[in-house]
DSSP file (Angstrom, degrees, kcal/mol; ACC not computed):
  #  RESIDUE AA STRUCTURE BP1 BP2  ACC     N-H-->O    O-->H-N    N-H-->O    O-->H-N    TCO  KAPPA ALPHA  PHI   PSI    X-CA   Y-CA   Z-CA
    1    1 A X              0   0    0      0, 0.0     2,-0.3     0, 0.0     0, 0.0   0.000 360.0 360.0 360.0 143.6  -21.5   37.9  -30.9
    2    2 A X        -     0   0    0      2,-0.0     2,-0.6     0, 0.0     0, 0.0  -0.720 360.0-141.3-111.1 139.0  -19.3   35.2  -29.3
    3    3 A X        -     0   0    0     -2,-0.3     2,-0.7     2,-0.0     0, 0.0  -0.826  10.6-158.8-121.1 164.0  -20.4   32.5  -27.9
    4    4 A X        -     0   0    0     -2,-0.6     2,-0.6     1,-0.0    -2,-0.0  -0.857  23.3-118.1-114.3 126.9  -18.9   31.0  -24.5
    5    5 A X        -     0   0    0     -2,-0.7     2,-0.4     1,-0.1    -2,-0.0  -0.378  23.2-133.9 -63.0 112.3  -19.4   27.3  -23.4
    6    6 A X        -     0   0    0     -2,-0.6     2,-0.7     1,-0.1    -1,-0.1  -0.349  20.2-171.2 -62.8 121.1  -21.1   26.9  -20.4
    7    7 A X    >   -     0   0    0     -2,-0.4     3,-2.4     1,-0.1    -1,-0.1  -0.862   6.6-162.8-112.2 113.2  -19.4   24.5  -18.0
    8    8 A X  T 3  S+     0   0    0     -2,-0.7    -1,-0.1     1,-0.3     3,-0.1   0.718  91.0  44.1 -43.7 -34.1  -21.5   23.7  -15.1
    9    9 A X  T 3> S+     0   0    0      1,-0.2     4,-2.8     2,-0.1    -1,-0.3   0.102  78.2 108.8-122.2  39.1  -19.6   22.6  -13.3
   10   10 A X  T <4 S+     0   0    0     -3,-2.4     4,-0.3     1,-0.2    -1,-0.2  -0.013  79.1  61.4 -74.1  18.8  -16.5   25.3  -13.9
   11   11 A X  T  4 S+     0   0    0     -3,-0.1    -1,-0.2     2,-0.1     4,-0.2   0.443 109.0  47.2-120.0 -41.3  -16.9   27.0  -10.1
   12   12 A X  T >4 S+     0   0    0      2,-0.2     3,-2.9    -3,-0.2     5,-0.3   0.980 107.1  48.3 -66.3 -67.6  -16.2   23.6   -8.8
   13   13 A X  T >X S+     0   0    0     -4,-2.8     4,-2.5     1,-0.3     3,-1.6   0.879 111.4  59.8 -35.5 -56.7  -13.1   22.9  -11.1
   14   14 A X  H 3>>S+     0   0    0      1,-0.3     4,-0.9    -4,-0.3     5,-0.7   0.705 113.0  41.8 -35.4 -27.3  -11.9   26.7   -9.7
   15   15 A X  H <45S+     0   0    0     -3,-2.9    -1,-0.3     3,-0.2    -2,-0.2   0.357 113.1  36.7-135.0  29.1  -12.0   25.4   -6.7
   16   16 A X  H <45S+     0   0    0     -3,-1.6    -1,-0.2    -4,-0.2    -2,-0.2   0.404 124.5  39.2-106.8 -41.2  -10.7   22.2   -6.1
   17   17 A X  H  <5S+     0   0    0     -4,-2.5    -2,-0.2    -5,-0.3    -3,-0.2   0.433 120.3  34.7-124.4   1.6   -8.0   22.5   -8.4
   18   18 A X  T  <5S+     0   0    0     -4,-0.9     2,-0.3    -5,-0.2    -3,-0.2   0.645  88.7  89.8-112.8 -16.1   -6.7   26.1   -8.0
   19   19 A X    > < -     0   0    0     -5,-0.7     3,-2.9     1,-0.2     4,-0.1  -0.396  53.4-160.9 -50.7 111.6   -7.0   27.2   -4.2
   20   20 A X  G >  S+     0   0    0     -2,-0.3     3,-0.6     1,-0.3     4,-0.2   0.586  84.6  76.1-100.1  26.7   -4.1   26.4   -2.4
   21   21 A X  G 3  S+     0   0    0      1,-0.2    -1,-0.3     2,-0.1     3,-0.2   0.619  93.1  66.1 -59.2  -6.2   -6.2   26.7    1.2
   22   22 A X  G <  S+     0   0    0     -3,-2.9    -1,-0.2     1,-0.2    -2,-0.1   0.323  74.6  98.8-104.1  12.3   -7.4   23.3   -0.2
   23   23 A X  S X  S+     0   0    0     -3,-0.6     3,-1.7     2,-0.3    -1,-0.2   0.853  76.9  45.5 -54.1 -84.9   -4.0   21.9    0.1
   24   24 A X  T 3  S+     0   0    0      1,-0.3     3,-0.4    -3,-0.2    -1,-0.2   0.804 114.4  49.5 -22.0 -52.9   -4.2   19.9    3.3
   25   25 A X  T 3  S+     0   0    0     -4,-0.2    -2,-0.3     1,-0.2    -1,-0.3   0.115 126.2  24.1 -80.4   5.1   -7.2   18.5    2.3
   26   26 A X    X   +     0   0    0     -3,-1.7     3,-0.6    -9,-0.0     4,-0.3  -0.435  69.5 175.3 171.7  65.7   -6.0   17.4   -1.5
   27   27 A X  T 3>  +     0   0    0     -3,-0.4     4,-3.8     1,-0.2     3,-0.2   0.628  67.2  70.0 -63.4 -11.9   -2.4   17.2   -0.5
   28   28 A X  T 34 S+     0   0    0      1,-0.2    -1,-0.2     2,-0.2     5,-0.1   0.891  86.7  60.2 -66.8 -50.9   -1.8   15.7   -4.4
   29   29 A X  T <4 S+     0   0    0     -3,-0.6    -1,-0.2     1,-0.1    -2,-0.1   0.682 127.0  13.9 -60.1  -8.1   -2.5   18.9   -6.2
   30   30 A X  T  4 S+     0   0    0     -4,-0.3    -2,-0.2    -7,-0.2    -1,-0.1   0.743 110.7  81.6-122.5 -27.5    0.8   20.8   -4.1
   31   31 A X  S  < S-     0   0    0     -4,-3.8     2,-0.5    -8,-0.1    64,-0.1  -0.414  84.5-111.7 -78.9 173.3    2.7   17.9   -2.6
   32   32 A X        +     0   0    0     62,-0.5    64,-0.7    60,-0.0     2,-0.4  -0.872  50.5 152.3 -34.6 100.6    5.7   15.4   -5.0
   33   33 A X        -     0   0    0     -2,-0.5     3,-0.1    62,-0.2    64,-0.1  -0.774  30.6-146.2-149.6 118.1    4.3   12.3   -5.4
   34   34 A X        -     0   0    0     -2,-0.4    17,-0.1     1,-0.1    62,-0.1  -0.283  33.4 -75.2 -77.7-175.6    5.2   10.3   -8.4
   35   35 A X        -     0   0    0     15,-0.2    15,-1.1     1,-0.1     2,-0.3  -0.276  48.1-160.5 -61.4 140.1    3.5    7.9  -10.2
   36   36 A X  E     +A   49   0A   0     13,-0.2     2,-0.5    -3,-0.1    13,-0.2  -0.982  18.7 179.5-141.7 140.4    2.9    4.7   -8.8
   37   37 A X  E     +A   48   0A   0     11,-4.1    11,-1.1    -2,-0.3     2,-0.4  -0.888  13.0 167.8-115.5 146.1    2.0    1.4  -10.1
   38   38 A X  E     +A   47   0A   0     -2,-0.5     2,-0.3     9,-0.2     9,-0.2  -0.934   9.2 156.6-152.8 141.3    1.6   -1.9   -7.6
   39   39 A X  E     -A   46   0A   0      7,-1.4     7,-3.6    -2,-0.4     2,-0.3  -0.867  37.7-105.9-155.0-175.4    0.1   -5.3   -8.5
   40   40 A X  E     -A   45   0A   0     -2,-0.3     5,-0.3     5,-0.2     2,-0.2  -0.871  25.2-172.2-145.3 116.7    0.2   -8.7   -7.4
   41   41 A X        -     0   0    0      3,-1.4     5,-0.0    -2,-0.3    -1,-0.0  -0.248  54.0 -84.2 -82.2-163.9    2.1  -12.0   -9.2
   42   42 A X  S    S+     0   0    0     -2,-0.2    83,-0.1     1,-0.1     3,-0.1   0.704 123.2   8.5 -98.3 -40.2    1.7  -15.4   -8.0
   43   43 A X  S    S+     0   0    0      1,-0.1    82,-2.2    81,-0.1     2,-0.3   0.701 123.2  56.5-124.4  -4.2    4.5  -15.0   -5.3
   44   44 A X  E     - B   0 124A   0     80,-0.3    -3,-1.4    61,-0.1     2,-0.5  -0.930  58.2-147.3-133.6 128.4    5.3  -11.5   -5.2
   45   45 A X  E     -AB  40 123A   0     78,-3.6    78,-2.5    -2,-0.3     2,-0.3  -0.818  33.6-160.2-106.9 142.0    3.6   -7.7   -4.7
   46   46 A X  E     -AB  39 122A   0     -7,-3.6    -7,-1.4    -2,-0.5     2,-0.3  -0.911  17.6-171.2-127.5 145.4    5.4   -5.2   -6.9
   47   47 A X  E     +AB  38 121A   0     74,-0.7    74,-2.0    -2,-0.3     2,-0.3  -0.945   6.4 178.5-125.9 149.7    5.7   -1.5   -6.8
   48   48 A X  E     -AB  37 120A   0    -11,-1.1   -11,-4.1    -2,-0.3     2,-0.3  -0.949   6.1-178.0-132.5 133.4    7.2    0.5   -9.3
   49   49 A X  E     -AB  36 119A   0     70,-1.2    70,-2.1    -2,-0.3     2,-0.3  -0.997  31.6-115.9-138.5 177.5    7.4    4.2   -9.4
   50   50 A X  E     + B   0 118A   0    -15,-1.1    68,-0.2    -2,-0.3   -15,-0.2  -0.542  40.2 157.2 -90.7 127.6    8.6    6.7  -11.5
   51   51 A X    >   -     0   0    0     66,-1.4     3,-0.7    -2,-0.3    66,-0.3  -0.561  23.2-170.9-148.3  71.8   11.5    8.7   -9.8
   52   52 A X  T 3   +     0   0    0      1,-0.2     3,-0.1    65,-0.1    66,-0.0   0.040  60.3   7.2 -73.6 177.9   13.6   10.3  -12.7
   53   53 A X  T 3  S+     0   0    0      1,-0.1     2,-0.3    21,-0.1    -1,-0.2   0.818  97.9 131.6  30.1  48.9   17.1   12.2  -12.4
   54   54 A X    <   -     0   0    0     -3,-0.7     2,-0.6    20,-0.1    63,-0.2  -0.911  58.8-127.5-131.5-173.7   17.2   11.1   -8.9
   55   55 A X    >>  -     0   0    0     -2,-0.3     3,-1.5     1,-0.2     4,-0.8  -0.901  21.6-134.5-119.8 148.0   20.2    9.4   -6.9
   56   56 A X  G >4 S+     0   0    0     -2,-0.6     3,-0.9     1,-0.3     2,-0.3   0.843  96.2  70.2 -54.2 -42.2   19.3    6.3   -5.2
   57   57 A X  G 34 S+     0   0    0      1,-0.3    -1,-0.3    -3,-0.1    -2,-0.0   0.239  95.1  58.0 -78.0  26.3   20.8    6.8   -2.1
   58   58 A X  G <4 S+     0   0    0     -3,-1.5    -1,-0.3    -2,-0.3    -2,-0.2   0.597  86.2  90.2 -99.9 -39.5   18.1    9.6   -1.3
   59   59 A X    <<  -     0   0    0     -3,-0.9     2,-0.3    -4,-0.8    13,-0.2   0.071  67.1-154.3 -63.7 171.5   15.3    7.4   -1.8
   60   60 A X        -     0   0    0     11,-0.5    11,-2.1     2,-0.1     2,-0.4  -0.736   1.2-152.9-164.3 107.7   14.0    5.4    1.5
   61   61 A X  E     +D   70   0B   0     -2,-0.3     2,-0.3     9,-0.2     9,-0.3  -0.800  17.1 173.4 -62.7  88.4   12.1    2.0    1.6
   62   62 A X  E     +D   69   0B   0      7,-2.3     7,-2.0    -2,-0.4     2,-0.3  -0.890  12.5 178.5-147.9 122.0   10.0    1.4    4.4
   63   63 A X  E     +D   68   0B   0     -2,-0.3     2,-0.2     5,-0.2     5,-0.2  -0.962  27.2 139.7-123.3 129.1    7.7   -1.7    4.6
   64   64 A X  E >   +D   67   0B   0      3,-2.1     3,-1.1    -2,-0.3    -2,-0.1  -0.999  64.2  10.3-155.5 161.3    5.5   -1.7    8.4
   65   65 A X  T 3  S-     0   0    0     -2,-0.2     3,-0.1     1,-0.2    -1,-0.0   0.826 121.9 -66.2 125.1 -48.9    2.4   -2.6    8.8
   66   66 A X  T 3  S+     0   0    0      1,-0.3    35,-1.9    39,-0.1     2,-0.4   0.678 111.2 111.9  75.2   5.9    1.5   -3.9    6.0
   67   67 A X  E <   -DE  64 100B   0     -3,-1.1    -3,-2.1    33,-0.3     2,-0.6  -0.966  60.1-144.5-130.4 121.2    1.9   -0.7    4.6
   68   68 A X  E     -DE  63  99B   0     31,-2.3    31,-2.1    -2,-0.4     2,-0.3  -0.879  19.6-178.5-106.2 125.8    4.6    0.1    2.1
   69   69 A X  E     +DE  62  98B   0     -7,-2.0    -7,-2.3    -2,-0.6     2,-0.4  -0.846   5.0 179.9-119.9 130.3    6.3    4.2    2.5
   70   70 A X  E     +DE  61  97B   0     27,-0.7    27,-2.4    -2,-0.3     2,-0.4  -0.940  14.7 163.5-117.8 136.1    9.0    5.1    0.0
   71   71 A X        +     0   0    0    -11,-2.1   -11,-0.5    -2,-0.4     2,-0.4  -1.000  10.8 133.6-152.9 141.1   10.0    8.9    0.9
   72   72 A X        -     0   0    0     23,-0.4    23,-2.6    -2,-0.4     2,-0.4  -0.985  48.4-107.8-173.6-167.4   13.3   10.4   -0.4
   73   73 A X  E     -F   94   0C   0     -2,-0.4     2,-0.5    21,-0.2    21,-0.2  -0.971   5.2-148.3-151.9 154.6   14.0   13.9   -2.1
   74   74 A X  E     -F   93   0C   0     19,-3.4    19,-1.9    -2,-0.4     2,-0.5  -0.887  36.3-145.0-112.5 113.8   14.8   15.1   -6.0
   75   75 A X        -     0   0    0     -2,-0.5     2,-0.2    17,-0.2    -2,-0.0  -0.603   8.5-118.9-102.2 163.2   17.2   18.4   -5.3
   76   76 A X        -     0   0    0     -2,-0.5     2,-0.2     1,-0.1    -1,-0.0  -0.477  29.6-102.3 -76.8 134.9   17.2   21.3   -7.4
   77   77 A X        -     0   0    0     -2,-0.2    -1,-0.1     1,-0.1     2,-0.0  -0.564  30.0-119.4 -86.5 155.1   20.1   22.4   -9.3
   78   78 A X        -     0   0    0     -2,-0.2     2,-0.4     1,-0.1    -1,-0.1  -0.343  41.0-136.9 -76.9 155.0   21.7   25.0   -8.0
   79   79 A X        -     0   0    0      1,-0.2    -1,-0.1    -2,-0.0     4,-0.0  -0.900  23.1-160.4-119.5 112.9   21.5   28.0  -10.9
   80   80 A X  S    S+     0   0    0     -2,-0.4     2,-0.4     2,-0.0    -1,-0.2   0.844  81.6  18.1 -40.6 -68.3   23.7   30.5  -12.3
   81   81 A X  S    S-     0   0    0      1,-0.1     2,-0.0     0, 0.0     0, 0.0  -0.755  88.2 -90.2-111.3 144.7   21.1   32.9  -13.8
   82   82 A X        -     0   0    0     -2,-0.4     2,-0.3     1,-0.1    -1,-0.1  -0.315  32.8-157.6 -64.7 131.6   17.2   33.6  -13.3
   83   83 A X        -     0   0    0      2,-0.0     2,-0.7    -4,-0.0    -1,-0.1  -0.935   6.2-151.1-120.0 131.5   14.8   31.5  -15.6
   84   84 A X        -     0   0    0     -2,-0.3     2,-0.3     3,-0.0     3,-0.1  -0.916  26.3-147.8-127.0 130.8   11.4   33.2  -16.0
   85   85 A X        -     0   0    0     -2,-0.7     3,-0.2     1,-0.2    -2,-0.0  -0.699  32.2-163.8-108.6 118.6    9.8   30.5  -16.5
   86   86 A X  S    S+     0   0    0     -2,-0.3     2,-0.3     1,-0.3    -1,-0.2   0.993  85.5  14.2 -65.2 -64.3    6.4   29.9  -18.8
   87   87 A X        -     0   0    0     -3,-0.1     2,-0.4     0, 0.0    -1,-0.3  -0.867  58.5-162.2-115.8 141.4    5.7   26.6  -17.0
   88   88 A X        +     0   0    0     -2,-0.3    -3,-0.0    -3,-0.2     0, 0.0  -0.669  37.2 126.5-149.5 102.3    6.5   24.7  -14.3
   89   89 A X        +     0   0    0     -2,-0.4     2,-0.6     2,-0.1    -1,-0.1   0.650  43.0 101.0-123.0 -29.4    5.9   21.2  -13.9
   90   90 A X        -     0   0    0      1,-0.0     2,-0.5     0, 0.0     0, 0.0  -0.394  67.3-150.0 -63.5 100.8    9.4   19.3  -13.0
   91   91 A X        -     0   0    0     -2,-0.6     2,-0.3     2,-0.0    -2,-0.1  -0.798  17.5-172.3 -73.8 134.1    8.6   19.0   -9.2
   92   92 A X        +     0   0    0     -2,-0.5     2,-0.3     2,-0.0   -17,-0.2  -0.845  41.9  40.5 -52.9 144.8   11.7   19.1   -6.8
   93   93 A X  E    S+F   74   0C   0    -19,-1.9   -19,-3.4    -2,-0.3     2,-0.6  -0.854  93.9   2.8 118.6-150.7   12.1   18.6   -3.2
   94   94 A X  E     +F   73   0C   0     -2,-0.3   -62,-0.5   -21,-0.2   -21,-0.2  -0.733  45.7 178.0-117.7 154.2   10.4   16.1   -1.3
   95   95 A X        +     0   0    0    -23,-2.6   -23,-0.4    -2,-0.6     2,-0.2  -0.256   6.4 179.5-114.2-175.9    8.2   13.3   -1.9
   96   96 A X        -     0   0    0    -64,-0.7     2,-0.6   -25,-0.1   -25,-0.2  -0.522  10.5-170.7 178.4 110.2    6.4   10.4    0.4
   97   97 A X  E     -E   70   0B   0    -27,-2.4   -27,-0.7    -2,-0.2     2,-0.5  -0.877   5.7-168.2-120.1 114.8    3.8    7.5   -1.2
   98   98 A X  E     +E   69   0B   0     -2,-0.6     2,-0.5   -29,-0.2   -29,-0.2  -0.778  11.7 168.0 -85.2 113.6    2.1    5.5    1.0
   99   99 A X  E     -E   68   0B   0    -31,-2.1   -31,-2.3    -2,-0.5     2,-0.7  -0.849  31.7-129.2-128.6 133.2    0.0    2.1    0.0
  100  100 A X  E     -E   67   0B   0     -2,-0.5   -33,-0.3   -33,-0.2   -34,-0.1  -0.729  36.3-115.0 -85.0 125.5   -1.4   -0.6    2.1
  101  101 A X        -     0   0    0    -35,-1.9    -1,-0.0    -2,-0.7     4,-0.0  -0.064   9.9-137.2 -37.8 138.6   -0.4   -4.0    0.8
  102  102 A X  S    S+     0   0    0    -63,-0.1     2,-0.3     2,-0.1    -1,-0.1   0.862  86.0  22.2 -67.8 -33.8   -3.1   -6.3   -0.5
  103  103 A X  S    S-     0   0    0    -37,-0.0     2,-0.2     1,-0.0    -1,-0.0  -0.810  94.8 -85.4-128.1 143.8   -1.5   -9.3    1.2
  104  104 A X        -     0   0    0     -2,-0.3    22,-1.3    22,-0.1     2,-0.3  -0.336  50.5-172.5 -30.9 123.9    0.8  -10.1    4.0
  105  105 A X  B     -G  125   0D   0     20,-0.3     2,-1.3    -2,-0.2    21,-0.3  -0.926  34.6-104.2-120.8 165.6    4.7   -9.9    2.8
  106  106 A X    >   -     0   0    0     18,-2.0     3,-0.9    19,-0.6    18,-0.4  -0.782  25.2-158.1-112.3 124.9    7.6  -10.8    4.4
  107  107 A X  G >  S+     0   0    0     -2,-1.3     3,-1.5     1,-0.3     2,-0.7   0.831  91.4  53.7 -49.5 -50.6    9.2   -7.5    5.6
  108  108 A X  G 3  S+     0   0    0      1,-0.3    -1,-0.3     3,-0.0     3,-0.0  -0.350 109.4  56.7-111.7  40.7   13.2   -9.1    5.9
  109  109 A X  G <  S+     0   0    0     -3,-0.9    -1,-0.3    -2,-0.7    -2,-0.2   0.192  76.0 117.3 -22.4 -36.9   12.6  -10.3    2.1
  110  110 A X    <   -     0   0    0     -3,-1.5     2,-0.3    -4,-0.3    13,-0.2  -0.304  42.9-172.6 -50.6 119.5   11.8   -6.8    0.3
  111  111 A X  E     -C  122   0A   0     11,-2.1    11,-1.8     9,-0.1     2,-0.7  -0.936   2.6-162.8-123.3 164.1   14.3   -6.1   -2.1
  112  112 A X  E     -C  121   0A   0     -2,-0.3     2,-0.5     9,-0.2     9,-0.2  -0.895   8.7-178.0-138.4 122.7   14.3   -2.5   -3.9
  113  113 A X  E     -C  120   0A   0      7,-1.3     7,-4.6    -2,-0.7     2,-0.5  -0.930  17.0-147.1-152.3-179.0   16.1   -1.3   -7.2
  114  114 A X  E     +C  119   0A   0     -2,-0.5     2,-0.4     5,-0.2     5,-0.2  -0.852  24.5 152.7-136.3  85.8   16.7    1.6   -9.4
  115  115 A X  E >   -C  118   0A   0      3,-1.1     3,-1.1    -2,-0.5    -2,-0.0  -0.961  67.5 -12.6 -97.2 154.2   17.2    1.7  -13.2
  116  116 A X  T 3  S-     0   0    0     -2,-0.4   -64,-0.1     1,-0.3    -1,-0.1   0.793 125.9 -52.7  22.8  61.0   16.5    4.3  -15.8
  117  117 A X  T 3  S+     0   0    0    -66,-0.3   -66,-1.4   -63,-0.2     2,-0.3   0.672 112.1 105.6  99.6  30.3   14.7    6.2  -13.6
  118  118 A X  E <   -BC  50 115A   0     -3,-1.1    -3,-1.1   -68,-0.2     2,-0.6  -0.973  55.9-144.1-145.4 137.7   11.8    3.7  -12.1
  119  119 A X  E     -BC  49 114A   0    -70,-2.1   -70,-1.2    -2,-0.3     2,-0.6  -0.873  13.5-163.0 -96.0 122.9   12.1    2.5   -8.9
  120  120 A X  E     -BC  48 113A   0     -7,-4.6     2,-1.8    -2,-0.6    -7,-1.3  -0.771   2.1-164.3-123.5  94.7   10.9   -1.3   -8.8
  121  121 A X  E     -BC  47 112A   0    -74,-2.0   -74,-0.7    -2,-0.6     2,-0.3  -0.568   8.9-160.8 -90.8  86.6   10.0   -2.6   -4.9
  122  122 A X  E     +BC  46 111A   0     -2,-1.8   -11,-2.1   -11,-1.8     2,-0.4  -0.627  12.7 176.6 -72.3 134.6    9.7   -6.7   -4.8
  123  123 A X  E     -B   45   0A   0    -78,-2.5   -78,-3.6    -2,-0.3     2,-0.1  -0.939  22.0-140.3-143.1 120.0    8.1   -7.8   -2.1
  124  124 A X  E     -B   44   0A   0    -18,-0.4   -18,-2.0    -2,-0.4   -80,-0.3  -0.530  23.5-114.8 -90.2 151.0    7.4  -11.4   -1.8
  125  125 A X  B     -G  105   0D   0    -82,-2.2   -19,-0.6   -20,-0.3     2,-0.4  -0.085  36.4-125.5 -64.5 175.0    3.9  -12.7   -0.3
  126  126 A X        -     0   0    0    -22,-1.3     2,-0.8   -21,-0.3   -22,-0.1  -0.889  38.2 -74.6-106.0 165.9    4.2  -14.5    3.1
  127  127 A X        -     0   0    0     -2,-0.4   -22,-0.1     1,-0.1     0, 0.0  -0.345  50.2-146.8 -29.1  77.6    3.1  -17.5    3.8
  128  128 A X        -     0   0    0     -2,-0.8     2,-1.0   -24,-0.1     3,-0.1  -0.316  15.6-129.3 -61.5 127.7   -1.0  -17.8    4.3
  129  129 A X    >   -     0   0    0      1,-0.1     3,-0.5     3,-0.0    -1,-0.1  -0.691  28.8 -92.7-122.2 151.9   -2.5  -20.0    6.4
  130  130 A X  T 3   -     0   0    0     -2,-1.0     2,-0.8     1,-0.1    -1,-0.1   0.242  41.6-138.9  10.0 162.4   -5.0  -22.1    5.7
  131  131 A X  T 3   -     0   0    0     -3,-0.1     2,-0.7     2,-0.0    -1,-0.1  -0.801  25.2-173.6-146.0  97.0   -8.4  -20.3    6.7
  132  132 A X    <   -     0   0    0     -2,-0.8    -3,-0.0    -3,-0.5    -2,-0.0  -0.728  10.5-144.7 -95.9 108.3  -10.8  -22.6    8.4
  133  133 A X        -     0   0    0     -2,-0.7     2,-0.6     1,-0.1    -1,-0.0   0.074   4.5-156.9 -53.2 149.2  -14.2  -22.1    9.3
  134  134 A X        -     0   0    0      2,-0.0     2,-0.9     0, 0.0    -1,-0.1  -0.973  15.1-136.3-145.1 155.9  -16.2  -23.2   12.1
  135  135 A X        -     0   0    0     -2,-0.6     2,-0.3     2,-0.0    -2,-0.0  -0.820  22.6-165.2-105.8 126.4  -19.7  -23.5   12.3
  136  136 A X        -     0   0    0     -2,-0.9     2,-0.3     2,-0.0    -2,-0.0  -0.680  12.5-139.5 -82.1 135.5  -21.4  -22.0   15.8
  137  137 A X        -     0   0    0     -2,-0.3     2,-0.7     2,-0.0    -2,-0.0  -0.887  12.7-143.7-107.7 155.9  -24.8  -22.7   16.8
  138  138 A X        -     0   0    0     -2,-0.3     2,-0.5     2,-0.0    -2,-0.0  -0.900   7.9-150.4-121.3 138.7  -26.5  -20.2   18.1
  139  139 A X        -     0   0    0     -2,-0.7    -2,-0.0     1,-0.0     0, 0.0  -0.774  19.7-121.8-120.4 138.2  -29.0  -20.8   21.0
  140  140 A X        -     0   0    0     -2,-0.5     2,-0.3     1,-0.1     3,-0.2  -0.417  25.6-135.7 -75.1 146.8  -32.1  -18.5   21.6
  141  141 A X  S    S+     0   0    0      1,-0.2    -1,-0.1     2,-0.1     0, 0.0  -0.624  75.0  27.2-101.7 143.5  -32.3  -17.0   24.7
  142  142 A X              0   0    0     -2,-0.3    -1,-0.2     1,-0.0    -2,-0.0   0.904 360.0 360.0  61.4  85.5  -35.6  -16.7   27.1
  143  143 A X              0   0    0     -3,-0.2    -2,-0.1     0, 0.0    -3,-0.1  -0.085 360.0 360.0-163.8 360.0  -37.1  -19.8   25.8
């Protein structure tokens, strides 16, 4: 007699992560979108993501908003002969990540580059100002 591990929650897994009506709704499991890292220095918000074999002058940098959009597309090569294929993980086509900045930056400052296959987006803070409080009094009413 065999025994089988019950996963409780295996009906779920089925169905979040193979249905592709669920697609719209958990555009990640079907769409491109590469890995993305972004964090914060002392004068600068960085993104870097990973955007292998591709040629720079597809990608497209977009900061508005407050919101930074990189979209571009990885094209397939074209192929002599039919691969049947075990697996198939090397996404092609086209991508788009979107992130809202933690901080103001200044947009006409953003500089963007591409080696060995990571795309690295400096974006320098802007200027904050001061943040000053003011204290209100607040006066009861029908009294």
């Amino acid at each position: 007699m065999a025994l089988i591990p019950w996963k409780p929650f295996g009906d779920l897994d089925r169905f979040f992560g193979e249905d592709e009506w669920m697609a719209p709704m958990f555009p990640r499991m079907t769409i491109n979108q590469p890995a993305m890292d972004v964090y914060e220095t002392e004068k600068d918000v960085v993104a870097e993501l990973n955007l292998p074999n591709i040629d720079p002058s597809k990608i497209n940098v977009t900061v508005e908003d407050n919101t930074l959009r990189v979209s571009g597309s990885m094209e397939e090569k074209k192929e002599e002969k039919k691969k049947d294929y075990w697996r198939k993980e090397i996404r092609k086509g086209s991508f788009e990540r979107m992130v809202r900045l933690p901080v103001a930056v200044k947009k006409d400052k953003v500089e963007a580059t591409y080696e060995k296959g990571v795309l690295k987006v400096v974006m320098p803070k802007a200027v904050e100002t001061k943040k000053e409080s003011t204290k209100v009094k607040v006066k009861p009413i029908g009294k």
